[in-house]
C-alpha positions as CSV (number, residue, x, y, z in Angstrom):
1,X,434.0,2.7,-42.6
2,X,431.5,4.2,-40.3
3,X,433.7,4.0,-37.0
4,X,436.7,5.9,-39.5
5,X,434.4,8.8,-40.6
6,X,433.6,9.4,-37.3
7,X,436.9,9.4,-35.8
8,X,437.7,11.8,-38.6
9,X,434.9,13.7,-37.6
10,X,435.7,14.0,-34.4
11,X,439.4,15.0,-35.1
12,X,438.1,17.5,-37.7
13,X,436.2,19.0,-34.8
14,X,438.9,18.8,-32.5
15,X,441.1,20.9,-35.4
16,X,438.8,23.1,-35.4
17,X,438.5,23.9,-32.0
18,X,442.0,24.3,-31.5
19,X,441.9,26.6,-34.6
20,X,439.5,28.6,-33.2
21,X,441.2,28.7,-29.7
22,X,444.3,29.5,-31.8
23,X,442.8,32.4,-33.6
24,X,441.3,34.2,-30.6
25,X,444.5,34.4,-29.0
26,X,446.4,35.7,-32.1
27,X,443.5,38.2,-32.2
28,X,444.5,39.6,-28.9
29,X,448.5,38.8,-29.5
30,X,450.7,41.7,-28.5
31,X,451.3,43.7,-32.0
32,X,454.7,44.0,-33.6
33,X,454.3,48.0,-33.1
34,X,457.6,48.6,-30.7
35,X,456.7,52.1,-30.1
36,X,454.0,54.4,-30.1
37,X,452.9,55.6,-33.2
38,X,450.3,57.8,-34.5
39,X,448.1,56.5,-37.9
40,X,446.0,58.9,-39.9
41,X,442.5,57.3,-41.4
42,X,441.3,59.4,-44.1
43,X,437.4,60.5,-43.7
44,X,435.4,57.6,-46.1
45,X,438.5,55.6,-45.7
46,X,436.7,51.4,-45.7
47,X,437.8,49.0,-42.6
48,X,440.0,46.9,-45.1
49,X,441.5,50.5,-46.1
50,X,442.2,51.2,-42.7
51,X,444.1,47.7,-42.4
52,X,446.2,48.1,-45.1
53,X,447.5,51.6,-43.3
54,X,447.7,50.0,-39.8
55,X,449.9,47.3,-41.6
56,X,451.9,50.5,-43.4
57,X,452.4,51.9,-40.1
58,X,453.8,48.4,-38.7
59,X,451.0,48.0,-36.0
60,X,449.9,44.8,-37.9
61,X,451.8,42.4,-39.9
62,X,449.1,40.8,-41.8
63,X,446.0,42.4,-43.5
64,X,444.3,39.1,-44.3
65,X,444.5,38.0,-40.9
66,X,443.5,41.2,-39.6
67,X,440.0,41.3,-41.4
68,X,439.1,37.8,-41.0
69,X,439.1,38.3,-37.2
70,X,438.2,41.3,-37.6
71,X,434.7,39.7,-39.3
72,X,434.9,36.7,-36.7
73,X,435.9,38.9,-33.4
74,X,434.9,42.3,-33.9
75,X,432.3,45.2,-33.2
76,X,430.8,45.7,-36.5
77,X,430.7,49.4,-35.3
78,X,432.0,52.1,-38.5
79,X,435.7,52.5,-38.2
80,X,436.5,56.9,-37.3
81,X,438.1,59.1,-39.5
82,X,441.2,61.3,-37.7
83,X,444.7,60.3,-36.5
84,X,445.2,58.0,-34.0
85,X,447.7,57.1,-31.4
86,X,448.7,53.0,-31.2
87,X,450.8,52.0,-28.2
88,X,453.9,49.8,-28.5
89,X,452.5,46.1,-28.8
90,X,448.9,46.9,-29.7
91,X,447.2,43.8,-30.5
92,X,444.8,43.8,-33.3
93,X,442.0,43.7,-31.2
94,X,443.2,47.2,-29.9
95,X,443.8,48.5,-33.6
96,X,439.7,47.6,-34.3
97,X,438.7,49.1,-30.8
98,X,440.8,52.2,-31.9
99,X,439.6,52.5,-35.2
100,X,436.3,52.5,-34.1
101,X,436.1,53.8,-30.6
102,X,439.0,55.8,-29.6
103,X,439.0,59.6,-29.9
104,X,441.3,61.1,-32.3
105,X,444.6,62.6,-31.1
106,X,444.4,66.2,-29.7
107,X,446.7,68.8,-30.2
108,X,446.9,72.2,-28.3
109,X,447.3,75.6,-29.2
110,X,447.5,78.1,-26.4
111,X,446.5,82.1,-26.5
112,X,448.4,83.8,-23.1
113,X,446.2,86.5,-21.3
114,X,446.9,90.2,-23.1
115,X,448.3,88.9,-26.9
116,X,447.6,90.8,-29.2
117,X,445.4,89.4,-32.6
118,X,448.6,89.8,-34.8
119,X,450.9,87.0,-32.6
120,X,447.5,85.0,-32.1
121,X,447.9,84.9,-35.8
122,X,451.3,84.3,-35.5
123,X,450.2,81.4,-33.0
124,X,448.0,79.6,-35.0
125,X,449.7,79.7,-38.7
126,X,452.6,78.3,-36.7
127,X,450.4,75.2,-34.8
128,X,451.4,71.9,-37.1
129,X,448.7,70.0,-39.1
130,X,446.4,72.5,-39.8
131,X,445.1,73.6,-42.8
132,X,444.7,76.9,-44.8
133,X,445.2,79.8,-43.3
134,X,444.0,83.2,-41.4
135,X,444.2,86.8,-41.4
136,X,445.0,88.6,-38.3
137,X,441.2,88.4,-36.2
138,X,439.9,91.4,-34.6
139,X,441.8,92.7,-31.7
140,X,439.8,91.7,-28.5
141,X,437.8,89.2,-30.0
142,X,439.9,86.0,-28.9
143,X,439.2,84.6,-25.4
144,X,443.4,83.6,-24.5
145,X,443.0,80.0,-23.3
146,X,444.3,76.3,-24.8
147,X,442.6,74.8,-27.6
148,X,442.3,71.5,-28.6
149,X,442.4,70.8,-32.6
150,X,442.5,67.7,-34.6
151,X,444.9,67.2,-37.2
152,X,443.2,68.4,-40.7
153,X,441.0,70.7,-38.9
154,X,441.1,74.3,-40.3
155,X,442.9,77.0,-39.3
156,X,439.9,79.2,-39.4
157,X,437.5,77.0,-37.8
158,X,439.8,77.0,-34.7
159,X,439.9,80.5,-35.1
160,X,436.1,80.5,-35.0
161,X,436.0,78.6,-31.9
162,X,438.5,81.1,-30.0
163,X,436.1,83.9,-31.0
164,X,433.0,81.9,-29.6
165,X,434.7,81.3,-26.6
166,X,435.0,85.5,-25.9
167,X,431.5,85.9,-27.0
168,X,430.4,83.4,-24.6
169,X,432.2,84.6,-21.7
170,X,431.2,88.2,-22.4
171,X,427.5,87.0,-22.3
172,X,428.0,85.1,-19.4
173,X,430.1,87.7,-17.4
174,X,428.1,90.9,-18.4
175,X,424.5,90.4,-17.3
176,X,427.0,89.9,-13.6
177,X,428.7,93.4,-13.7
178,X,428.9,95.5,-10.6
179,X,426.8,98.7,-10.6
180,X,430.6,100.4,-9.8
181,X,432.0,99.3,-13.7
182,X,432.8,102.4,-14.9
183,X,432.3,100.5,-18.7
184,X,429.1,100.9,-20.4
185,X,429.0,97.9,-22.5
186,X,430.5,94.6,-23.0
187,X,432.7,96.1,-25.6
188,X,434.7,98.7,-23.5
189,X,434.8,96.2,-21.0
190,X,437.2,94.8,-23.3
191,X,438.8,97.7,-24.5
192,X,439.5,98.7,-20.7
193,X,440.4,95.1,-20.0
194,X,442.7,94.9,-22.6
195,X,444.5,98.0,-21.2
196,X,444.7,96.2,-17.2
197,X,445.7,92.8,-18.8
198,X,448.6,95.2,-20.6
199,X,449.5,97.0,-17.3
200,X,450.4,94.3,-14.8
201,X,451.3,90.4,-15.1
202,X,450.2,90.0,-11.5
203,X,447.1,88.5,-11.6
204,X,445.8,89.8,-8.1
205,X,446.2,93.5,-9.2
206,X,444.0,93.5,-11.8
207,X,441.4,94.9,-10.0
208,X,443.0,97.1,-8.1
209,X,444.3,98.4,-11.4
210,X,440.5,98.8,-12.7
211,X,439.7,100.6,-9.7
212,X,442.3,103.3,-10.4
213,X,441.0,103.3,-14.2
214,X,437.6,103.5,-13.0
215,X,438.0,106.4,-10.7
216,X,439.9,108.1,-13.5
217,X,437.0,107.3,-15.8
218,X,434.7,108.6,-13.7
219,X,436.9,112.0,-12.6
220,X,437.4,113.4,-16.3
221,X,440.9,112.4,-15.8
222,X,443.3,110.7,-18.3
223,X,444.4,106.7,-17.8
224,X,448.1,107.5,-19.4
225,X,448.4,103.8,-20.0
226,X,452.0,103.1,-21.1
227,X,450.7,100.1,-23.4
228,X,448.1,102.9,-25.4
229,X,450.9,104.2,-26.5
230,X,452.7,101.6,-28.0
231,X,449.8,99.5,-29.7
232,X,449.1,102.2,-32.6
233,X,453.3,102.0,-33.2
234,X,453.5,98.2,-33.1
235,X,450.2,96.5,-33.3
236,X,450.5,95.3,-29.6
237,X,454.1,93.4,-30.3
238,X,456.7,94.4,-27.8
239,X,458.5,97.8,-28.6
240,X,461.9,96.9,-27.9
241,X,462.8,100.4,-26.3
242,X,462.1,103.5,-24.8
243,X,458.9,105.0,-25.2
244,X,459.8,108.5,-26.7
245,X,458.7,112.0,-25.9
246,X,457.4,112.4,-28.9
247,X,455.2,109.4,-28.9
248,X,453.9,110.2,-25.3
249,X,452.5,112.9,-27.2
250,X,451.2,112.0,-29.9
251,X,447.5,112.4,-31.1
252,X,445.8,109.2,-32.0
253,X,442.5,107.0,-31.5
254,X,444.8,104.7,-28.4
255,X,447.2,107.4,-26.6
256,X,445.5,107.9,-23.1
257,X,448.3,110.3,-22.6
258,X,446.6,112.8,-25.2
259,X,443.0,111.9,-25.1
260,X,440.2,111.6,-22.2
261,X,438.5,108.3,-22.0
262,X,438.8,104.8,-23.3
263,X,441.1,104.4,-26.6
264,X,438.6,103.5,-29.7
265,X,438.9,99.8,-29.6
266,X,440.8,96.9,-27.7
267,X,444.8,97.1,-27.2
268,X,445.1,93.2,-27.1
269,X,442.9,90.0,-26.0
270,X,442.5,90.1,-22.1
271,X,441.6,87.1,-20.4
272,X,438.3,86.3,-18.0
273,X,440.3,87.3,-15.0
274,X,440.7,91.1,-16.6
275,X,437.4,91.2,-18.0
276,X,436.1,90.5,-14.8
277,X,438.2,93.1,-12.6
278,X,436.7,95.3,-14.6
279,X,433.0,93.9,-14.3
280,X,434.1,94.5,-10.7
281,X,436.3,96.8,-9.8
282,X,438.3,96.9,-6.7
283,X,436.8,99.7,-4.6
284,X,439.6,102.3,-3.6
285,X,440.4,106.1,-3.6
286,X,443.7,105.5,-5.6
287,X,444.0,107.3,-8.6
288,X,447.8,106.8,-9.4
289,X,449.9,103.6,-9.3
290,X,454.3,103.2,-10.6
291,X,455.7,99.9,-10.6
292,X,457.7,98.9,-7.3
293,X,460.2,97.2,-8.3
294,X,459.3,93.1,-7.6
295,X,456.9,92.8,-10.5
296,X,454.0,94.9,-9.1
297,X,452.8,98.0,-8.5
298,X,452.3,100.5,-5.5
299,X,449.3,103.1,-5.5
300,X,448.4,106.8,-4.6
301,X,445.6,108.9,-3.9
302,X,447.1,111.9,-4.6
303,X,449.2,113.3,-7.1
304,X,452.0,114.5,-4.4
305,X,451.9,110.4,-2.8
306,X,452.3,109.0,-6.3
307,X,455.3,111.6,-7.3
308,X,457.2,110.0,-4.1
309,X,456.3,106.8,-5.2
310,X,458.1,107.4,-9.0
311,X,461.1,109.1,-7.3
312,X,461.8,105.2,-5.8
313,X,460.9,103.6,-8.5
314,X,463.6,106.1,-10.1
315,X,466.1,105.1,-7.3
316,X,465.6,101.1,-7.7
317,X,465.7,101.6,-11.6
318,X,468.9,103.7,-11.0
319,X,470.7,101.2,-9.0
320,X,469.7,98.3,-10.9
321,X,471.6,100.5,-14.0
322,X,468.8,101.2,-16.2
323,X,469.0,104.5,-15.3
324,X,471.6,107.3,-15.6
């Protein structure tokens, strides 16, 4: 009797053993996920909760199983609220480690340099996964970069964070500024930033381009900035024609072309690289500047340079057809 219950011992022992051994490597199995797939935990949302979605999702195949090794295998760290990326084949080892440890999945929203606050609206109402919803912000008071959001997270705390990010730069940027800004304060460094962002897309001519604004500034002498007179007609959205006589001369807060001076407040949301031309302006005598015809601009000193310059930029326009 004695040498039988010991033998059964011993085999009960050995079972268990191999049970264990048996367990372990089903804990660390490939999963029956066969492609990546994204699993959303709700915030309060229990470990056993969380199972029952992974096995939703198809990353497990068996909730039972799942929290007993879970209890016998795994980090009794709090699972993570958020959404969650599973590779193909997770094993349910990975799904804990996941739960618990992984960051959740981070989607991007990107602001270009010079949009205006009604398309960064635009932007953000449009970005998937977010929740509620926004007014158009205060033009200039976006810093145009990519954002990272979580899904859930609301529209106006990303909105929030964009608006941090300009006051930030502005604070680090300003106490910087050259002695030649021709700007006053770190909010017509925006308003004159928003106008070079607006006049070129070639990033090394924005301070050249604040040079000319800053001599003009200092002279008394009008910046007749093409994009002043648009933004009062269209909010900063693109015109979709000709500019017409009548507009050039119209009297309102933005149009350089019938005022002296900065327009009243920002004509989009320029980017650090315009904030800073204008922090630090390109030192030069020019006081003109027409487009050239590759995407840039070529500049004047005097009035009688810069007429020769528009009669080519006339000529190029001309044979390209978009002239008469």
């Amino acid at each position: 009797m004695l040498r039988a219950a010991f033998v059964l011992l011993i085999l009960a022992g050995i079972a268990a053993v191999v049970g264990f051994a048996y367990a372990q490597s089903d804990w660390r199995a490939d999963g029956p996920l066969t492609e990546a797939s994204n699993v959303v935990i709700s915030r309060g949302a229990t470990q056993d909760q969380a199972a029952y979605e992974l096995e939703r999702a198809g990353v497990i195949d068996d909730v039972d199983r799942f929290r007993i090794y879970a209890r016998l295998f795994g980090s009794d760290d709090h699972i993570r609220a958020g959404e969650f990326r599973f590779p193909a084949g997770t094993s349910k080892a990975e799904a804990l480690d996941i739960l618990q440890h992984a960051e959740p999945v981070q989607r991007r929203v990107t602001v270009p340099e010079g949009l205006p606050s009604v398309l960064v609206a635009e932007s953000i109402m449009a970005a998937p996964f977010l929740t509620g919803t926004i007014e158009a912000p205060a033009e200039g008071s976006v810093l145009p970069a990519t954002y990272n959001y979580e899904r859930g997270e609301s529209r106006q705390a990303l909105l929030e964070r964009m608006q941090q990010a300009m006051d930030e730069t502005l604070a680090e940027l300003w106490p910087d500024r050259s002695p030649d800004t021709p700007v006053s304060t770190p909010e017509e460094a925006v308003v004159l930033a928003s106008v070079v962002e607006k006049e070129t897309a070639t990033p090394e001519e924005r301070p050249m381009i604040a040079g000319v604004y800053a001599n003009r500034l200092r002279q008394g002498i009008m910046l007749q900035a093409d994009p002043t007179i648009i933004y009062p007609i269209t909010k900063g959205k693109p015109l979709g024609r000709r500019i017409r006589r009548s507009e050039i001369a119209a009297v309102n807060d933005y149009n350089t072309y019938a005022m002296v001076g900065l327009p009243k407040g920002p004509i989009a949301n320029p980017g650090r690289a315009a904030i800073e031309a204008v922090l630090h302006p390109a030192e030069t005598d020019a006081l003109y500047f027409v487009a050239d015809g590759t995407g840039g601009h070529v500049f004047a000193e005097t009035l009688a340079e810069h007429n020769r310059n528009v009669a080519k930029w006339y000529d190029i326009r001309r044979e390209r057809g978009e002239m008469e």
